[in-house]
C-alpha positions in Angstrom: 0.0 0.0 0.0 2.7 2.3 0.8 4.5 2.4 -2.5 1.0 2.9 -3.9 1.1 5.6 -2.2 4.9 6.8 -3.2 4.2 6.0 -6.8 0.9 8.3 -7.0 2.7 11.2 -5.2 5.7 10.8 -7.3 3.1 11.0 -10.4 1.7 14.2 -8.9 5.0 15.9 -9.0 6.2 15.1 -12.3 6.0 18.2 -14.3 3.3 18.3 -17.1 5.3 18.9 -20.2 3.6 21.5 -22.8 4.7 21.5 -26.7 4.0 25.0 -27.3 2.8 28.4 -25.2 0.0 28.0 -27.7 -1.7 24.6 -26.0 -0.7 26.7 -22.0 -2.6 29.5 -22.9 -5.5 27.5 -24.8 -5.9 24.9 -21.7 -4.7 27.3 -19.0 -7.9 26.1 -16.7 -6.4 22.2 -17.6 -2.9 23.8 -16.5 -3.5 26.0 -13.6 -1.8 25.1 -10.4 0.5 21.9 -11.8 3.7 21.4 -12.6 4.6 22.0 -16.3 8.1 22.4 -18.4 8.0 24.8 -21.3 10.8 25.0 -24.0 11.5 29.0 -24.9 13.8 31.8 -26.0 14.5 34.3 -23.3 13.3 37.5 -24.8 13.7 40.9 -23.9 15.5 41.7 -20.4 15.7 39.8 -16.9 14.3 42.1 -14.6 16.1 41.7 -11.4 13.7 42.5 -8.1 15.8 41.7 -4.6 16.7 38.0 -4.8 14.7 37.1 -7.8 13.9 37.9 -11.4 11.8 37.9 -14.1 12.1 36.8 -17.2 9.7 36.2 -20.5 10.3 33.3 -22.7 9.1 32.3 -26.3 8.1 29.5 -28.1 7.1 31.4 -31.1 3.8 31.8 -30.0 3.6 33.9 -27.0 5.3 34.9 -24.2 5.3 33.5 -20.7 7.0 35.5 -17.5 9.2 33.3 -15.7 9.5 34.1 -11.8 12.6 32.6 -10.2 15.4 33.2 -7.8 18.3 34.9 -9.6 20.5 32.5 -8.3 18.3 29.5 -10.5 19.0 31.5 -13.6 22.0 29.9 -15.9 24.3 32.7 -17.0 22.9 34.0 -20.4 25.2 35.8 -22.9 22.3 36.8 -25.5 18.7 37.7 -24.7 16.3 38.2 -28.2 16.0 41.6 -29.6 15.8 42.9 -33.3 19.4 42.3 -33.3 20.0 39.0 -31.3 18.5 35.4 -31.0 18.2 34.6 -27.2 19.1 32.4 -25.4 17.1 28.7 -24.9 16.1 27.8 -22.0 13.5 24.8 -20.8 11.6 26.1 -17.5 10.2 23.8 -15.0 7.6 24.8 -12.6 4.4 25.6 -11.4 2.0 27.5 -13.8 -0.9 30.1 -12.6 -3.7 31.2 -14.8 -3.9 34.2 -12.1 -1.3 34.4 -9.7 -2.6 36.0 -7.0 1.0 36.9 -6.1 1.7 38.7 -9.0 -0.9 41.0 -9.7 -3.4 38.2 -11.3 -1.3 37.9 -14.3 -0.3 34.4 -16.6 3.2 33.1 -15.4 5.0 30.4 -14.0 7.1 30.4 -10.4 10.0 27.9 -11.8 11.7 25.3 -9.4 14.7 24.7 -12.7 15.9 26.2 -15.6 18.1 24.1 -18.1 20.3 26.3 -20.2 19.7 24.4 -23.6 21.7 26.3 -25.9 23.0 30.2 -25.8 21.8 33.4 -27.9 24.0 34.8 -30.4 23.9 38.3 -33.0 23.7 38.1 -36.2 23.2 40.7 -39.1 19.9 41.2 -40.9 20.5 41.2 -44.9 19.3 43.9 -47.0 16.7 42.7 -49.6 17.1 43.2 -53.2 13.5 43.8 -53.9 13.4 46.6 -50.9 16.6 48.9 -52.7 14.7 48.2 -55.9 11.6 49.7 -54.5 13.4 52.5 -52.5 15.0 53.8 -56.1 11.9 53.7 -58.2 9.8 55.7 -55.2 12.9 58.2 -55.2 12.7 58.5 -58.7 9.0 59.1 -58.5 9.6 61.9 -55.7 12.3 63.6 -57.9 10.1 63.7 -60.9 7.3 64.7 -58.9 9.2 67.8 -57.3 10.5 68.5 -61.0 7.3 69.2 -62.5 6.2 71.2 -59.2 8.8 73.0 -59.5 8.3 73.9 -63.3 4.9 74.4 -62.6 5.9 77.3 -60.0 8.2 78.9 -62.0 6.0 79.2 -65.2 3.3 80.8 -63.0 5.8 83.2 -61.5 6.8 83.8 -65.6 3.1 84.4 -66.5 2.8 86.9 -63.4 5.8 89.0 -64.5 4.5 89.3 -68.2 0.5 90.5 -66.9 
């Protein structure tokens, strides 16, 4: 009877594991309160408050905040911005629909974070198509102003000669 027990407790706190932020969010009422493990890029900055921090992760889908001790957090060399792919990271922890702590927003109060692999820069190229369309518009503007520009001097011509 006891390892009955031990087994069914053990299956309580084995995290839920979610494929996407997209299935959290959709089943949050299903998800409220358990233990889950969510797979994201760290985006935008960790806010540091006292001994913990915040942080929001990605999937793609949407974002999650992430409430943990700071000292839980694996060092991270690249958060994602316009200019950077973040970090990966797969979160462990218990998910709230409301936390009640936290001002009644959607996060999750993490017990691990795994560093799965870092962030890095990289360069955005310039498309072909967009210089293509950036000369043509300019060439529209200059003959545009050109004619004005005529325009306005033959009326000032015609108001000299009356």
């Amino acid at each position: 009877m006891r390892i009955l027990i031990i087994l069914f407790l053990l299956m309580l706190s084995v995290p839920c594991y979610c494929e996407t932020s997209g299935e959290l969010v959709a089943k949050c009422r299903e998800y409220d309160g358990k233990n889950i493990t969510l797979k994201g890029e760290i985006i935008g900055e960790v806010a540091k408050r006292g001994g913990n921090a915040w942080l929001n992760i990605s999937d793609g889908n949407y974002g999650i905040g992430v409430f943990a001790p700071i000292s839980m957090i694996p060092v991270i060399s690249h958060t994602g911005n316009y200019n950077a792919k973040g970090a990966v990271v797969s979160v462990a922890g218990t998910f709230h629909r409301a936390c009640s702590e936290h001002g009644g927003g959607l996060d999750i109060h993490a017990t691990t974070i795994k560093l799965v692999n870092h962030g890095y820069f990289f360069q955005h190229a310039i498309q072909s198509d967009r210089i293509r369309a950036v000369l043509f518009l300019g060439l529209i503007a200059i003959i545009v102003i050109s004619l004005y520009h005529l325009k306005t001097i033959k009326g000032e011509r015609r108001n000299e000669v009356d």
